[in-house]
N, C-alpha and C positions, 0 to 999 in steps of 0.2 A: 752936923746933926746926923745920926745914925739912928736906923730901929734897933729892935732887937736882933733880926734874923739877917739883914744885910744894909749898907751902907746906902741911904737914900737918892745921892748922888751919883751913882756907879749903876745903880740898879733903874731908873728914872725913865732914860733913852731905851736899853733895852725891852721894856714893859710897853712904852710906846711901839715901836715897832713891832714887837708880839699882836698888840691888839688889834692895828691895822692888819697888820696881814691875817691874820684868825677870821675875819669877816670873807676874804678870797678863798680860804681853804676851808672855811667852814659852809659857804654856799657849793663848792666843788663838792664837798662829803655828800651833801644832801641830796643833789643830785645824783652821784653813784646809788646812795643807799633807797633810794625812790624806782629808781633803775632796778636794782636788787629783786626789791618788794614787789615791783610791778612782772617780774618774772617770777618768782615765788607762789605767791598769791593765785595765780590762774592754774597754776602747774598742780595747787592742794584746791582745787574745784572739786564740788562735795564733800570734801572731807569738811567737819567740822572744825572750822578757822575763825580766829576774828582778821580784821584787816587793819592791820597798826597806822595811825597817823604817823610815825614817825619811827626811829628807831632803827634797831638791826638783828631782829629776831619777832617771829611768832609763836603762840601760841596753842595746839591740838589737842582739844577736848577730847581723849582717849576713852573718857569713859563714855559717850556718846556711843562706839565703838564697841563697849560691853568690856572696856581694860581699863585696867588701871596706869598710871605712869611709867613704873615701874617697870611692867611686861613688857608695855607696849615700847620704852625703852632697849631690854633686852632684844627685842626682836628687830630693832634696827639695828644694832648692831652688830648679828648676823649679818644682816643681807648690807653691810658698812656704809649705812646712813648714820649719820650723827645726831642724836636727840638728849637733850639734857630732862633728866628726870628731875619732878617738880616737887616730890614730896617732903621737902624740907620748906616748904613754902606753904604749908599749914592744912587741914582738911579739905576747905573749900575751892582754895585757890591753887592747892597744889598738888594733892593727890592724883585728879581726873586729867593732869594736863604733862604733855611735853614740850620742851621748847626745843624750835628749831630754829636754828643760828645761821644767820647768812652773812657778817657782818664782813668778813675776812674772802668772799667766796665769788668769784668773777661770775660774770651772768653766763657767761658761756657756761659754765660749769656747772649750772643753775636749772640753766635748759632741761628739760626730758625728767628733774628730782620726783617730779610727781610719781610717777610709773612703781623709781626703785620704793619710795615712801608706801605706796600702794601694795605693792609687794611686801613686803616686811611688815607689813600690819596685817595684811591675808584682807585688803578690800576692794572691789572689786571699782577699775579703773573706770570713771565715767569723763574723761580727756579733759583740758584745757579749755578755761570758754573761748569764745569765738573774738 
């Protein structure tokens, strides 16, 4: 007996095995990405942040800021901070915000993003909480 998209048989063992192991490399992600977050998050202290339960990106209420996405986009990347602009993600939720992406981005490298972030938006750095 076969499905459609591959042969029941053939494909059985391999699905097992995938989903055992997806439990080990899916608590290992967590961990880095919590890692990520937990440096991230102190580094954008005062700036206007939510703090993700989860995931591998935040979001910065730019307009808070007195900017819109967009600009406040442009001017990171000047000073080559990466920020994805939100305005295709509708009035409310996506004009006043940029997202910033850590998903890919080792913590070392993570270290110190406040300052340049702070920079390229022109606000004035109030540090790392304690």
């Amino acid at each position: 007996m076969a499905s459609e998209v591959v042969p029941v048989g053939i494909a059985q063992e391999a699905v097992a095995i995938a989903l055992e192991r997806s439990r080990e490399a899916l608590a290992t992600g967590l961990v880095e990405l919590q890692a990520r977050r937990d440096v991230v998050h102190p580094e954008l202290h005062g700036l206007p942040v939510g703090v993700p339960a989860g995931g591998w990106s935040l979001l910065v209420r730019v307009s808070g800021l007195g900017l819109d996405g967009k600009t406040a986009s442009e001017r990171r990347l000047k000073h080559a901070v990466c920020a994805t602009v939100m305005n295709k993600w509708g009035e409310e939720h996506g004009k006043p915000y940029i997202r910033y992406v850590f998903l890919y981005e080792p913590v070392s490298r993570l270290q110190g993003s406040g300052a340049k972030v702070r920079k390229a938006l022109d606000v004035q750095w109030t540090g790392p909480l304690a």
